[in-house]
N, C-alpha and C positions, 0 to 999 in steps of 0.2 A: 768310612775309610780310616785306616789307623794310619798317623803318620811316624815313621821311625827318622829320629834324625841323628846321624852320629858322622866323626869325621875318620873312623876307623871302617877302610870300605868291607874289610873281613869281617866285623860284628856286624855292618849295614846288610850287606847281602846274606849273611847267615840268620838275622833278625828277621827279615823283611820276607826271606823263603819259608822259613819256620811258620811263622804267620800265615802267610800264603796254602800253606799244607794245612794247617787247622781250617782255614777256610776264610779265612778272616781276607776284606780286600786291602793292602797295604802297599805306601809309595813311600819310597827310600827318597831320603836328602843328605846330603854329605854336608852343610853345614846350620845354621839356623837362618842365614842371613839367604841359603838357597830356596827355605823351607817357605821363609816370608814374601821370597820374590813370586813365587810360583804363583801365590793366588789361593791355595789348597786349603785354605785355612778356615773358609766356609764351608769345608767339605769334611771334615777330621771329625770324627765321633771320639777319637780320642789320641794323644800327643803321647808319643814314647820318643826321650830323648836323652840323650849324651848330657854329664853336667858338665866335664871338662872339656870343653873344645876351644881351639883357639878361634879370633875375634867372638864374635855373638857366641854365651857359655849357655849353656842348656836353663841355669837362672835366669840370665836375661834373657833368653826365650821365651821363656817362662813368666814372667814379668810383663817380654810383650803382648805373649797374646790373652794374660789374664784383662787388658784392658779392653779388648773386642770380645773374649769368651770368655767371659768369669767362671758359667758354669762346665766349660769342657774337662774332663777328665784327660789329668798327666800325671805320668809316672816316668819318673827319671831312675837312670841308668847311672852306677858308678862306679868306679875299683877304689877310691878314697874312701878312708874308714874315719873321715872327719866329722866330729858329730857337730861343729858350724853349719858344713855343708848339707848335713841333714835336717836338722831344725831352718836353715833358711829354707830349701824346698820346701819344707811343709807350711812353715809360714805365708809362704808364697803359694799355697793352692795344691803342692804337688801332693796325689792320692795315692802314691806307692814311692818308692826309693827299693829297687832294687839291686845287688850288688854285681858285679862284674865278673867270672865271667856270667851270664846268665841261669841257674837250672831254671829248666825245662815248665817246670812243674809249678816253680814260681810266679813264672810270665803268665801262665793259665791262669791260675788262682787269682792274679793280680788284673788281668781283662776281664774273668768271667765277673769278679765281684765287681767291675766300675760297668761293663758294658752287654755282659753277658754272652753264653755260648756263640 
């Protein structure tokens, strides 16, 4: 299961569908702090998330769950073109950063090479 976590419910359900029509099985969270309550976290082959969100930011997400899943594949999502916020994800384990609004084509490329078709 991919987990999408964002606090924009337009990118969550347009994320989360897209996914869904590839084939891919995907559960939407609207924040991180809903993503951790769920439990879903042993289930996630791989974390697609928000870095700007208010309270828990897609880093500390990020942060949290590299300490139960070091090796899960995340790729965080951003419309900031701050290159902090880039090199802290990646320092931080994240295996893609891509940019806001999403192509299509990039979300593929960025799942097939961490988890495959």
């Amino acid at each position: 299961m991919i987990a999408v976590v964002d606090d924009d419910e337009a990118v969550l359900d347009a994320t989360s569908c897209f996914l869904e029509a590839l084939g891919y099985d995907a559960r939407a969270f609207s924040s991180g702090e809903a993503f951790l309550a769920s439990g879903a976290e042993d289930e996630v082959c791989c974390l697609l998330t928000d870095v700007n969100m208010p309270g828990l930011t897609g880093l500390d997400l990020q942060d949290r769950v590299r300490r139960s899943r070091p090796a899960l594949p995340i790729i965080m999502m951003t419309a900031l073109t701050d290159d902090a916020v880039r090199r802290r994800a990646f320092a931080g384990g994240a295996r893609g950063l891509l940019r806001k609004p999403l192509a299509a084509d990039d979300l593929i490329r960025c799942l097939e090479d961490m988890i495959g078709p």
